[in-house]
Structure formats: C-alpha cells, structure tokens
N, CA, C and O of each residue as an XYZ file, in Angstrom:
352
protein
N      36.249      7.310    -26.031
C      37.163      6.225    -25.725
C      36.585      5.303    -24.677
O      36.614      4.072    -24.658
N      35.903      6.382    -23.565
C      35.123      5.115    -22.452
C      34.130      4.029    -23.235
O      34.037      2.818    -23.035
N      33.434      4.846    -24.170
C      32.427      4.257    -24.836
C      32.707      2.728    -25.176
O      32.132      1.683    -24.874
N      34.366      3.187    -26.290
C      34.483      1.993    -26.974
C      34.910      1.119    -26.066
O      34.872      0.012    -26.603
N      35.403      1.009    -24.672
C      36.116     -0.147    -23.902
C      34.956     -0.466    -23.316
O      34.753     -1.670    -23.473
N      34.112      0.050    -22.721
C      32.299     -0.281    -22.225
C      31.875     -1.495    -23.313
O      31.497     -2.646    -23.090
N      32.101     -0.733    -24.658
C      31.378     -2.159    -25.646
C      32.211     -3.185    -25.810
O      31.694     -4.290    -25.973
N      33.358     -3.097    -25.808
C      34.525     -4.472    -25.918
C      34.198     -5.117    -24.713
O      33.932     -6.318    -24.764
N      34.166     -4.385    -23.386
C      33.987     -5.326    -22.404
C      32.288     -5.889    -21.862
O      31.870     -6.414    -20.830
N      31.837     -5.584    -22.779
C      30.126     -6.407    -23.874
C      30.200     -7.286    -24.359
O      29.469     -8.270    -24.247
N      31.396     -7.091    -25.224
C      31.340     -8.316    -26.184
C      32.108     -9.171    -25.545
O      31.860    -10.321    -25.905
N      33.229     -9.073    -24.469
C      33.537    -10.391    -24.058
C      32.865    -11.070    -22.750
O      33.206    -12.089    -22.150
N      31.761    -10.139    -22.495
C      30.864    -10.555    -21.611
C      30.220    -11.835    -21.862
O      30.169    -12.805    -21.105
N      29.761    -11.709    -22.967
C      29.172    -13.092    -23.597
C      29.471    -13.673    -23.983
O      28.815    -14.312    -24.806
N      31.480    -14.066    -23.514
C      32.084    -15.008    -24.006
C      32.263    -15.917    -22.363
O      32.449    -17.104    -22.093
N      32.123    -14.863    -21.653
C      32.711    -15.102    -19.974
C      32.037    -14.401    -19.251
O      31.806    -13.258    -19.644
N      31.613    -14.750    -18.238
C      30.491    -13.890    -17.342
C      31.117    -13.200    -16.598
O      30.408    -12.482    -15.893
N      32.766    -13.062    -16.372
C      33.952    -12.674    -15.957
C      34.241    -11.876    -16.423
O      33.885    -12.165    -17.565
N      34.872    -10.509    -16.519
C      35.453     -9.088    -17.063
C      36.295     -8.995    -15.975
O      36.034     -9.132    -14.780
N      38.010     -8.582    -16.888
C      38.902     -8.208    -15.798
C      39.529     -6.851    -16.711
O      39.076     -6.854    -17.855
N      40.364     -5.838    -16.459
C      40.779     -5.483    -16.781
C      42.615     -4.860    -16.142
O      43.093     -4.491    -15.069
N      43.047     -5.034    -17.392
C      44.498     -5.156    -17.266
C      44.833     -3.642    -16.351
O      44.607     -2.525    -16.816
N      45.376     -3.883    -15.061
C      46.117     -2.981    -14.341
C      47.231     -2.820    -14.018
O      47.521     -2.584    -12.845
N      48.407     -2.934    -15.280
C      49.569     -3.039    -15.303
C      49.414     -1.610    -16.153
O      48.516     -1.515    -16.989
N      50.594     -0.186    -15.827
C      50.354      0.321    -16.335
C      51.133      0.507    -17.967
O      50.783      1.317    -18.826
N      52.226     -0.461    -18.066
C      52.988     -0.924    -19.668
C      51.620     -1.779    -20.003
O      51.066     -0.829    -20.555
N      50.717     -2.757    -20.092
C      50.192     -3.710    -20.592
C      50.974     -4.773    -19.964
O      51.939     -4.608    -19.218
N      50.511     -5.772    -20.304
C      50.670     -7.210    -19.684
C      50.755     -8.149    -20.995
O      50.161     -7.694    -21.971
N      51.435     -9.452    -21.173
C      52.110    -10.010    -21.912
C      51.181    -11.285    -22.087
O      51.027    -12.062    -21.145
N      50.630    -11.461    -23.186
C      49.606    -12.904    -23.390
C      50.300    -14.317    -24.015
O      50.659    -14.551    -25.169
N      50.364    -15.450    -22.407
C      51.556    -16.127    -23.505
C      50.765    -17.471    -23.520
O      49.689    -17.559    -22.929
N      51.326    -18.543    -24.220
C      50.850    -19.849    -24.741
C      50.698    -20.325    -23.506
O      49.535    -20.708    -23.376
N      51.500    -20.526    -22.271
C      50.946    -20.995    -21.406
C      51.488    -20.343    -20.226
O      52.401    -19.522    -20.312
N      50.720    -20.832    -18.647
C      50.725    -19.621    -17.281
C      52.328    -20.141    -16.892
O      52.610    -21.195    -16.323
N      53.221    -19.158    -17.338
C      54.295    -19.233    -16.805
C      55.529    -18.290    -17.672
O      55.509    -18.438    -18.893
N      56.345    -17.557    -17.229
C      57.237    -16.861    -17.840
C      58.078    -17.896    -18.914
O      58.499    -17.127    -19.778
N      58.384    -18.859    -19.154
C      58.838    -19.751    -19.582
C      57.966    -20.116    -20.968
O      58.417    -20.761    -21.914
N      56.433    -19.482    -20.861
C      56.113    -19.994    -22.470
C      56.201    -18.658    -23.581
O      56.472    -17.490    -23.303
N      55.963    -19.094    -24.574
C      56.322    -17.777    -25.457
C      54.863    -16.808    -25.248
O      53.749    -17.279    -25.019
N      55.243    -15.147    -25.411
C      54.149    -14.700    -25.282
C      53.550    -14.305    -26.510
O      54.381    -13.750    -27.229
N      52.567    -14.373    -26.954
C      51.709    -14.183    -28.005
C      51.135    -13.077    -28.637
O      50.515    -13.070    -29.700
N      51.448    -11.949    -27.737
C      50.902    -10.521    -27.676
C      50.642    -10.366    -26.531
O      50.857    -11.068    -25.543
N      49.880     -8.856    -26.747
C      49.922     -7.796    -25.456
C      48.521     -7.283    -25.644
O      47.912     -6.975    -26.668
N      48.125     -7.275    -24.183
C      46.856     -6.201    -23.471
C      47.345     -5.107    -23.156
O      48.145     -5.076    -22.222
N      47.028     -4.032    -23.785
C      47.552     -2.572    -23.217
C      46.518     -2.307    -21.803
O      45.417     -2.833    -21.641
N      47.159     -1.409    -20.912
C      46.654     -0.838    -19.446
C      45.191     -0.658    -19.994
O      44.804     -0.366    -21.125
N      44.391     -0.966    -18.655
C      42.505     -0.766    -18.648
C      41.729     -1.208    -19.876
O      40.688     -0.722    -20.317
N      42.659     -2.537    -20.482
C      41.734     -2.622    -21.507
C      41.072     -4.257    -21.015
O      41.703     -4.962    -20.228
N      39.939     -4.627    -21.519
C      39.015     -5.603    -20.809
C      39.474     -6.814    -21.356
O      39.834     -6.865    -22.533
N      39.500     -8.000    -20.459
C      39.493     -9.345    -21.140
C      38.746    -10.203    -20.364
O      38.744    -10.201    -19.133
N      38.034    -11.028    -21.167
C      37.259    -12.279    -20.595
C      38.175    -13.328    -19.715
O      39.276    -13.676    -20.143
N      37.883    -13.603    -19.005
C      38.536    -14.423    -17.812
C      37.790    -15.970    -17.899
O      36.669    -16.221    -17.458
N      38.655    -16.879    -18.544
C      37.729    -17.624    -18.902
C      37.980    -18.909    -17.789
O      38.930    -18.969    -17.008
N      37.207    -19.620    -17.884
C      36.877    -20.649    -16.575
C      37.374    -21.975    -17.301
O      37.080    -22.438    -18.404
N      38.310    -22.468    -16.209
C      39.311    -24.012    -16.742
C      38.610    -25.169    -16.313
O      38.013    -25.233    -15.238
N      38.689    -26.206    -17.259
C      37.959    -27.623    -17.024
C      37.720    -28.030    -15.824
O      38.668    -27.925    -15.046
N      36.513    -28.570    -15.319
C      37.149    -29.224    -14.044
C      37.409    -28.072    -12.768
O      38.165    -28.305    -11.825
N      36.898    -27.233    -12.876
C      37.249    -25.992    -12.083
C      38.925    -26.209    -11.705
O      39.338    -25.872    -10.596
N      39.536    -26.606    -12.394
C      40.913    -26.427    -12.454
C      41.412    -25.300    -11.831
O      40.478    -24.546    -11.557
N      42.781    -24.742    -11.395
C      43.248    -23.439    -10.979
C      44.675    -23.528    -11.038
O      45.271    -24.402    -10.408
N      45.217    -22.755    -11.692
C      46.793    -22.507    -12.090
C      46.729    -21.121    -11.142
O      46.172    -20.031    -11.275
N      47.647    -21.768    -10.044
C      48.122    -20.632     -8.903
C      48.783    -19.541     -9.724
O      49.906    -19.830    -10.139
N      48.087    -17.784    -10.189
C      49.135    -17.084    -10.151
C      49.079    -16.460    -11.690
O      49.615    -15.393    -11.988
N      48.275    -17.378    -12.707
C      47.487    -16.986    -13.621
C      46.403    -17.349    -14.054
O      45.746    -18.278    -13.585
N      45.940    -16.316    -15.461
C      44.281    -16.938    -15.306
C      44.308    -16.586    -17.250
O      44.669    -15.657    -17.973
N      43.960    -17.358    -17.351
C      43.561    -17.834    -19.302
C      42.394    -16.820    -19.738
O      41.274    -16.993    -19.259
N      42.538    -16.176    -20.287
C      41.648    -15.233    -21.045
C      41.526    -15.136    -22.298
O      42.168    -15.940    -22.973
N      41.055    -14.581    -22.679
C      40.243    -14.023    -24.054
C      40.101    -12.532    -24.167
O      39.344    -11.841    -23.483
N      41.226    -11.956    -25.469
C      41.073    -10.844    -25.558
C      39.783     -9.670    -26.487
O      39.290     -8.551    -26.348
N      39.741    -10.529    -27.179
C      38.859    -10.535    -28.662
C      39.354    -11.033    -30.158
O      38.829    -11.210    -31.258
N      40.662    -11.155    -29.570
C      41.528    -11.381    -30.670
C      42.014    -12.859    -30.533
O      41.505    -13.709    -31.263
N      42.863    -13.160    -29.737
C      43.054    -14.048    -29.049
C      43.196    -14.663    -27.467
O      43.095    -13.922    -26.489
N      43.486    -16.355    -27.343
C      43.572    -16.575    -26.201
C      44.814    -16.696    -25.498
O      45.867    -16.757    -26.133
N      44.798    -16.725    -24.574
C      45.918    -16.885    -23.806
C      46.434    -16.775    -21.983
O      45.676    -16.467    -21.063
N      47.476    -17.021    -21.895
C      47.368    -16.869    -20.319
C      48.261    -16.193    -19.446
O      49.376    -16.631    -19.163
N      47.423    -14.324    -18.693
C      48.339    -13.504    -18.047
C      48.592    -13.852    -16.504
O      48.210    -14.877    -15.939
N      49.099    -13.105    -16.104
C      49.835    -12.720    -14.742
C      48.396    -12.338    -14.204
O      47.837    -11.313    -14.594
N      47.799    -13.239    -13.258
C      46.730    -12.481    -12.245
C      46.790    -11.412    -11.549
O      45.782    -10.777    -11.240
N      47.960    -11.088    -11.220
C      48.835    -10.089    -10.531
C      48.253     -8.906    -10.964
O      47.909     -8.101    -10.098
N      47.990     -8.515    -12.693
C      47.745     -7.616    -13.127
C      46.208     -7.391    -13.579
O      45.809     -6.403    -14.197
N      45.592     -8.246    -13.252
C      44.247     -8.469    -13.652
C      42.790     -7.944    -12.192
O      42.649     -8.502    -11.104
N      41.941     -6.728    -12.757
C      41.120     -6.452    -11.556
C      39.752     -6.886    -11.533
O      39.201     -5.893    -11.057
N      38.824     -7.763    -11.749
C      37.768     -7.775    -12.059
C      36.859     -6.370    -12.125
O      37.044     -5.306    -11.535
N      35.818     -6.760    -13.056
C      34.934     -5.669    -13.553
C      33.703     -6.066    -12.741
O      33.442     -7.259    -12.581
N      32.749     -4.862    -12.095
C      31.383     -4.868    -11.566
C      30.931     -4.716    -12.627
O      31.015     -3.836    -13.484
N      30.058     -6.328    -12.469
C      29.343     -6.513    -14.188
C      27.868     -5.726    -13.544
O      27.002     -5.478    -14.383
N      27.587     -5.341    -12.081
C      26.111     -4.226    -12.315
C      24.848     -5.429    -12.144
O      23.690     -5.024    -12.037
N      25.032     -6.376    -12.133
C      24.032     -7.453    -11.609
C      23.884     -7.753    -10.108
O      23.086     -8.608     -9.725
C-alpha cells in the first residue's frame, strides 16, 4: 500500500514540484472553487498525495490551495494539506 501512494505521489510530482498530502482523517472535499460555498467535486481520502499546483501571477487565495488529484482538479482547505519532503 506504501508502495502504491510513493508512485501516485511520482506521478503528480511531474505535474507540480509540490506534494501535499491530505491530513484530515475523513478525507477532505475537492470543490469548483476555494470556498465552502462552491460545489464540491469529490473527495481525497486521509494520506493520500495531491499536486499543489501554483496560481497565475503568483496569485494566493488565503486559506486554500488548487490541486490536482490524478483524476481531477480542484480546490481544498489548506488547513488539511501537509507538504511532502520531495528528498532534494
């Protein structure tokens, strides 16, 4: 099981030089946009990896952060998000 979340959080390595993984222990809620108010799109279950992807303009939405699951995009609660030691 470590194996397979090691290679998912591979493959979104090279989408985002960023790796976070979800530390909510229900999962965390992926919605259309950073705010309880947009619809959510799906779910990251607990310790699983998502690309943390970087906004135009070094932009910054206080409080969430737009990711990439492998599946789809969307934008969680930073709250629940820990970055990964990418070992570089």
């Amino acid at each position: 099981m470590a194996r397979a979340k090691q290679s998912a959080a591979d493959a979104l390595r090279a989408i985002s030089g960023r790796i976070a993984i979800v530390t909510a222990e229900n999962g965390v809620n992926v919605r259309k946009g950073p705010g309880t108010i947009f619809e959510s799109i799906g779910a990251v279950e607990w310790r699983e990896p998502v690309a943390v992807l970087q906004l135009p303009y070094d932009a910054e939405v206080p409080g969430y952060a737009l990711v990439h699951t492998g599946t789809m995009v969307g934008w969680v609660c930073d709250l629940f998000l820990q970055d990964v030691e990418t070992g570089a």
